[in-house]
OpenMM code with the backbone's topology and positions (N, CA, C; nanometers):
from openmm import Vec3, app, unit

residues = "UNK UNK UNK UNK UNK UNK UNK UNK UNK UNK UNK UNK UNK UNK UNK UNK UNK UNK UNK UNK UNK UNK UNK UNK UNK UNK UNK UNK UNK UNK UNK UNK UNK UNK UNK UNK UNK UNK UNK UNK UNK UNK UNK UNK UNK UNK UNK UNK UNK UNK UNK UNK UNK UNK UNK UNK UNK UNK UNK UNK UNK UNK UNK UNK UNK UNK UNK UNK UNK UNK UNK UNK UNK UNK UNK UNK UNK UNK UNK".split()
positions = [
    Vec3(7.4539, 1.8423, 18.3957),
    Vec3(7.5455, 1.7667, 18.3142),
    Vec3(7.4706, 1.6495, 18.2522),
    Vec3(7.5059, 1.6226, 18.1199),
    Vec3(7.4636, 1.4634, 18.0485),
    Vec3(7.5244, 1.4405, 17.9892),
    Vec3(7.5698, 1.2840, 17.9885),
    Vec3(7.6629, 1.2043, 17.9130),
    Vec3(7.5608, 1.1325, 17.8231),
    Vec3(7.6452, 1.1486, 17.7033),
    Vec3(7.5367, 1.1158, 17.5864),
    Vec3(7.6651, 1.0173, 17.4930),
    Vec3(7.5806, 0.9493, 17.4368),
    Vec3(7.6721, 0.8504, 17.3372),
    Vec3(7.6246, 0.8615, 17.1895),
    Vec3(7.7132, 0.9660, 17.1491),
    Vec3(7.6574, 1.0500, 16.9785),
    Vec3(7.6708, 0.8959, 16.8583),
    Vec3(7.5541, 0.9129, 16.7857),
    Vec3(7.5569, 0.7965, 16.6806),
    Vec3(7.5141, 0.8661, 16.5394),
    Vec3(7.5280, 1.0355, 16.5598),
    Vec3(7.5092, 1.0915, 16.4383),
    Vec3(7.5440, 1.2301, 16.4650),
    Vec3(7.6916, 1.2151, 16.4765),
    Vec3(7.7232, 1.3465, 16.4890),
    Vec3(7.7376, 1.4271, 16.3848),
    Vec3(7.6864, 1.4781, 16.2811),
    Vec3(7.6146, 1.5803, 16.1956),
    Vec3(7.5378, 1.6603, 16.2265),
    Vec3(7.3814, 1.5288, 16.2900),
    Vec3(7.2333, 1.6153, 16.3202),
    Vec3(7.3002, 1.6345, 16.4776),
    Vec3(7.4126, 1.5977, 16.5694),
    Vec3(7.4133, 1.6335, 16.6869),
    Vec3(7.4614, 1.7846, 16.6863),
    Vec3(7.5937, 1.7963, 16.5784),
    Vec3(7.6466, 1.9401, 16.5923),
    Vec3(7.5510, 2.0262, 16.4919),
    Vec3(7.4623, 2.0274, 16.4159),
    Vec3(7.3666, 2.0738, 16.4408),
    Vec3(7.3151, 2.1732, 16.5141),
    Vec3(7.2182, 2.0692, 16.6203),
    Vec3(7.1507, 2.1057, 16.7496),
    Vec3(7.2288, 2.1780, 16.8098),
    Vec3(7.3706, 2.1759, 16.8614),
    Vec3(7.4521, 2.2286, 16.9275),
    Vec3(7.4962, 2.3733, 16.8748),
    Vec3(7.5188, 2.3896, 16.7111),
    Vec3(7.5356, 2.4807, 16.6997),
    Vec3(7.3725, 2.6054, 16.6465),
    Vec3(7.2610, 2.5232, 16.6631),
    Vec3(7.1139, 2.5982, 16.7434),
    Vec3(7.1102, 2.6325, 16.8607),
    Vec3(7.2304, 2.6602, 16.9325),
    Vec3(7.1870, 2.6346, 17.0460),
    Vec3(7.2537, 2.8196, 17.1238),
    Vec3(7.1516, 2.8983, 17.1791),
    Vec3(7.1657, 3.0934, 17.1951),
    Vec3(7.2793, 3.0612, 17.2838),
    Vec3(7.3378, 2.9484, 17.4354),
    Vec3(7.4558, 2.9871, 17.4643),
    Vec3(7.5086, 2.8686, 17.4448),
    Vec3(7.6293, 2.8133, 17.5215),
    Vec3(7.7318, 2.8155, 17.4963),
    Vec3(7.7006, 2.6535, 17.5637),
    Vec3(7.7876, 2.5206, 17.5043),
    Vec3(7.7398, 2.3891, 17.4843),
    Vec3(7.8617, 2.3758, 17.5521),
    Vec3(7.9002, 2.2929, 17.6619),
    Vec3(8.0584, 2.2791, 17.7031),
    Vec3(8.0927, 2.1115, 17.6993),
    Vec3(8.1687, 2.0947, 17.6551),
    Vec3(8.1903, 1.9846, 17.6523),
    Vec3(8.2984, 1.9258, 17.8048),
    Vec3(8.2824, 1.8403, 17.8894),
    Vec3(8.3051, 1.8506, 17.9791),
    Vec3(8.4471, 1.7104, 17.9711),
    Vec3(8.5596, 1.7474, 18.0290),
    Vec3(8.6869, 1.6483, 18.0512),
    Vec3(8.6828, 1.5795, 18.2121),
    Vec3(8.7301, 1.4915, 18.1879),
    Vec3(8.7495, 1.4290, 18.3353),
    Vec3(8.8672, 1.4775, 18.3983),
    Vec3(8.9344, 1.5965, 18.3120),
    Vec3(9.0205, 1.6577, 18.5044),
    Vec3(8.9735, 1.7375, 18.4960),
    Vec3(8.8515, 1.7674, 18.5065),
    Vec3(8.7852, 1.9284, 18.4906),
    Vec3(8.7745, 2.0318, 18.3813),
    Vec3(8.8914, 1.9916, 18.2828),
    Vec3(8.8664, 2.1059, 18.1659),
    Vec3(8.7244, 2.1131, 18.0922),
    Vec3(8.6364, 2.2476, 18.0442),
    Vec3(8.5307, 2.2324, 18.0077),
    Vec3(8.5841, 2.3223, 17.8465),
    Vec3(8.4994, 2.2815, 17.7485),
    Vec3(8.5402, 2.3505, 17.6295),
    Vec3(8.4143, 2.3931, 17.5416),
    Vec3(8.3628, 2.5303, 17.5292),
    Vec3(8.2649, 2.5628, 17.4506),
    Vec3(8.2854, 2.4741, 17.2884),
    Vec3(8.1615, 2.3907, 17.2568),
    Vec3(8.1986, 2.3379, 17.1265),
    Vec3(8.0672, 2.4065, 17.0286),
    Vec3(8.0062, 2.4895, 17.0995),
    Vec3(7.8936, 2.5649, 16.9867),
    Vec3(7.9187, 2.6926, 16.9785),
    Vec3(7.9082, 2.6178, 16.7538),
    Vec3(7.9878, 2.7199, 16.6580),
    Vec3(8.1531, 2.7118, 16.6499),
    Vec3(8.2420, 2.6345, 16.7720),
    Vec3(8.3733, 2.6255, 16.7440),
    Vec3(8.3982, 2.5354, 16.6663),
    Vec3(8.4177, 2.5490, 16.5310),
    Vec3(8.4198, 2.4376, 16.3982),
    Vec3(8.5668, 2.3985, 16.4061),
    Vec3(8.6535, 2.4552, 16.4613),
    Vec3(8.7720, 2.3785, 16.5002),
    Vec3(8.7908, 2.2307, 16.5900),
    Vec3(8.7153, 2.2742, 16.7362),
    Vec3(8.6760, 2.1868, 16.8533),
    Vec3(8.6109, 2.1235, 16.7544),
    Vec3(8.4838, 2.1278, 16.6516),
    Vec3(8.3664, 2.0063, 16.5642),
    Vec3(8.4421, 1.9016, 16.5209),
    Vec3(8.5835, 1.9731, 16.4397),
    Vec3(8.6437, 1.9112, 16.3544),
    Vec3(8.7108, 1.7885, 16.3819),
    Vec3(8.7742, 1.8148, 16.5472),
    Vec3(8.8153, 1.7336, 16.5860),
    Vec3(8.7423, 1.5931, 16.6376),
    Vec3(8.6046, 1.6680, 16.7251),
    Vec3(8.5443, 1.5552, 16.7619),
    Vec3(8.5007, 1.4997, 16.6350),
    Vec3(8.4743, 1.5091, 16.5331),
    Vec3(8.4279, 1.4423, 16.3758),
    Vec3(8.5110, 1.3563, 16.3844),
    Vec3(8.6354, 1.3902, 16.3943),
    Vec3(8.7638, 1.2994, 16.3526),
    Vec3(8.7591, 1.1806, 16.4958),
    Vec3(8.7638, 1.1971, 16.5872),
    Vec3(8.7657, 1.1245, 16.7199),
    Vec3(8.6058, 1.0477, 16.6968),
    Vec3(8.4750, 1.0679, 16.6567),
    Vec3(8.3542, 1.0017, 16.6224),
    Vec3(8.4250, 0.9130, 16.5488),
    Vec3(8.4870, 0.9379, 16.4201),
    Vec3(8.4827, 0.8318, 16.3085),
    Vec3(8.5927, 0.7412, 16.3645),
    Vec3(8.7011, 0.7997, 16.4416),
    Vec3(8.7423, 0.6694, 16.4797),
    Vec3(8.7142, 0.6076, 16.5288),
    Vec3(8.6301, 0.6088, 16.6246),
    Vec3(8.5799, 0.5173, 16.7469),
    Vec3(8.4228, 0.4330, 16.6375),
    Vec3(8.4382, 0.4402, 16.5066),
    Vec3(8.3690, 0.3427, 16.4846),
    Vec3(8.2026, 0.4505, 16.4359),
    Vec3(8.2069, 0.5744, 16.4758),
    Vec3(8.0969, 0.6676, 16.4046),
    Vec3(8.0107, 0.6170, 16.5473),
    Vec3(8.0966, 0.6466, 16.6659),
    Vec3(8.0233, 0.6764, 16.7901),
    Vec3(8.1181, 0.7642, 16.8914),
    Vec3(8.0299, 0.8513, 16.9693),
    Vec3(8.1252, 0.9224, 17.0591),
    Vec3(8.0697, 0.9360, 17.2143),
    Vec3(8.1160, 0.8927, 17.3331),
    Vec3(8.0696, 0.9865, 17.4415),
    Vec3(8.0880, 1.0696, 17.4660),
    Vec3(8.0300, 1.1437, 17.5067),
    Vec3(8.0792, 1.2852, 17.5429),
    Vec3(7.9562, 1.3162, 17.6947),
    Vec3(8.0376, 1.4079, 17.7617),
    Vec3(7.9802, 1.4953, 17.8736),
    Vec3(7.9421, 1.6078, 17.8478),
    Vec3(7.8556, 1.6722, 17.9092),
    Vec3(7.7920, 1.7704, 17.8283),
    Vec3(7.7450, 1.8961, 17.9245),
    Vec3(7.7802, 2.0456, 17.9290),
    Vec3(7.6998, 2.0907, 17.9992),
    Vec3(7.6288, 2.1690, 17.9215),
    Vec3(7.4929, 2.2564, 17.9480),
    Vec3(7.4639, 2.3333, 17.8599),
    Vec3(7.3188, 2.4454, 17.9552),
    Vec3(7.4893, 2.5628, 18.0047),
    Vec3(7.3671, 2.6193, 18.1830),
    Vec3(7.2460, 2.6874, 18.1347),
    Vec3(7.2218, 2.7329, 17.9587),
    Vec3(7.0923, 2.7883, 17.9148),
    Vec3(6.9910, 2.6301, 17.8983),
    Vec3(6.8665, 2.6809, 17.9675),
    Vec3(6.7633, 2.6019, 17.9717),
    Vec3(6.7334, 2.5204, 17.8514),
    Vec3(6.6985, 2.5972, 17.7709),
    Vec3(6.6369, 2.5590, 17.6455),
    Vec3(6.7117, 2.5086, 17.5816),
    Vec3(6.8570, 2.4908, 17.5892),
    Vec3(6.9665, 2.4500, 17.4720),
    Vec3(6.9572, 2.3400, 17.6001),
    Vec3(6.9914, 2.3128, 17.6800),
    Vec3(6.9447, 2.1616, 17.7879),
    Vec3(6.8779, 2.0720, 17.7004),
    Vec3(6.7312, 2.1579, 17.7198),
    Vec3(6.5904, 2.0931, 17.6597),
    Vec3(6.6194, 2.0537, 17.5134),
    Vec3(6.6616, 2.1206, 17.4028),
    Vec3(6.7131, 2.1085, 17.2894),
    Vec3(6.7559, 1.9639, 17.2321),
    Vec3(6.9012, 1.9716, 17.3578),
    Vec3(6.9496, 1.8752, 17.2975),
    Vec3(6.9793, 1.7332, 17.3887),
    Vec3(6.8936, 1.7369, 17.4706),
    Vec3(6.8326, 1.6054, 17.5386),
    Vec3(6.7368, 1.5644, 17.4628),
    Vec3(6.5936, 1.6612, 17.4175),
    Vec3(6.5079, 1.6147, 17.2890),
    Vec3(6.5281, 1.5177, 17.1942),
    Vec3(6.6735, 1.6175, 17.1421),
    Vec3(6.7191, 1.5407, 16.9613),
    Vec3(6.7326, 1.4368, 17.0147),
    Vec3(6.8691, 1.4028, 17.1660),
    Vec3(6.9007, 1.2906, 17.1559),
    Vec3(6.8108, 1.1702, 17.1946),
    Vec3(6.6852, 1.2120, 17.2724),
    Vec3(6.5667, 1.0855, 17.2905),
    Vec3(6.4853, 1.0911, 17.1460),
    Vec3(6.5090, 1.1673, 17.0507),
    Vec3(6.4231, 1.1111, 16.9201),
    Vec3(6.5413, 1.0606, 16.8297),
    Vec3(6.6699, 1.0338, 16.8653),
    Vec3(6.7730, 1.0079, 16.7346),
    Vec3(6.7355, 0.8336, 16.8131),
    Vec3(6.7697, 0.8106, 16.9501),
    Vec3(6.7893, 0.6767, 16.9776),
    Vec3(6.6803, 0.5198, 16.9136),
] * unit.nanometer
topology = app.Topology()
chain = topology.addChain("A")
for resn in residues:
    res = topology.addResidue(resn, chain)
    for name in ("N", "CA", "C"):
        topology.addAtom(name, app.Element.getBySymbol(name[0]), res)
């Protein structure tokens, strides 16, 4: 799991939707929600980013390795 605090969610959904499985976005009563490639789920967090000022936290799981590696990368070269 990583909690990340998005400051460019464009190049984040992006990465996410590069990514071979499945990106879950993780809730605090447990609900988890695939958000790579679901441009519905994007749409919303777009809308929830811009309100909060064009920042978002989010929890994150992502159980393929390389989509991990991916998008821990972007987010230590966006900061």
């Amino acid at each position: 799991m990583m909690k990340l605090n998005i400051l460019n969610m464009g190049a984040f959904l992006r990465v996410v939707d590069a990514c071979r499985g499945p990106v879950y976005r993780l809730l605090p009563d447990g609900t988890k929600t695939d958000i790579c490639r679901r441009y519905e789920v994007q749409r919303e967090l777009m809308q929830t980013y811009r309100q909060n000022g064009n920042a978002l936290l989010l929890s994150l799981s992502a159980p393929v390795p390389s989509d991990y590696h991916a998008i821990v990368s972007y987010y230590a070269g966006d900061c």
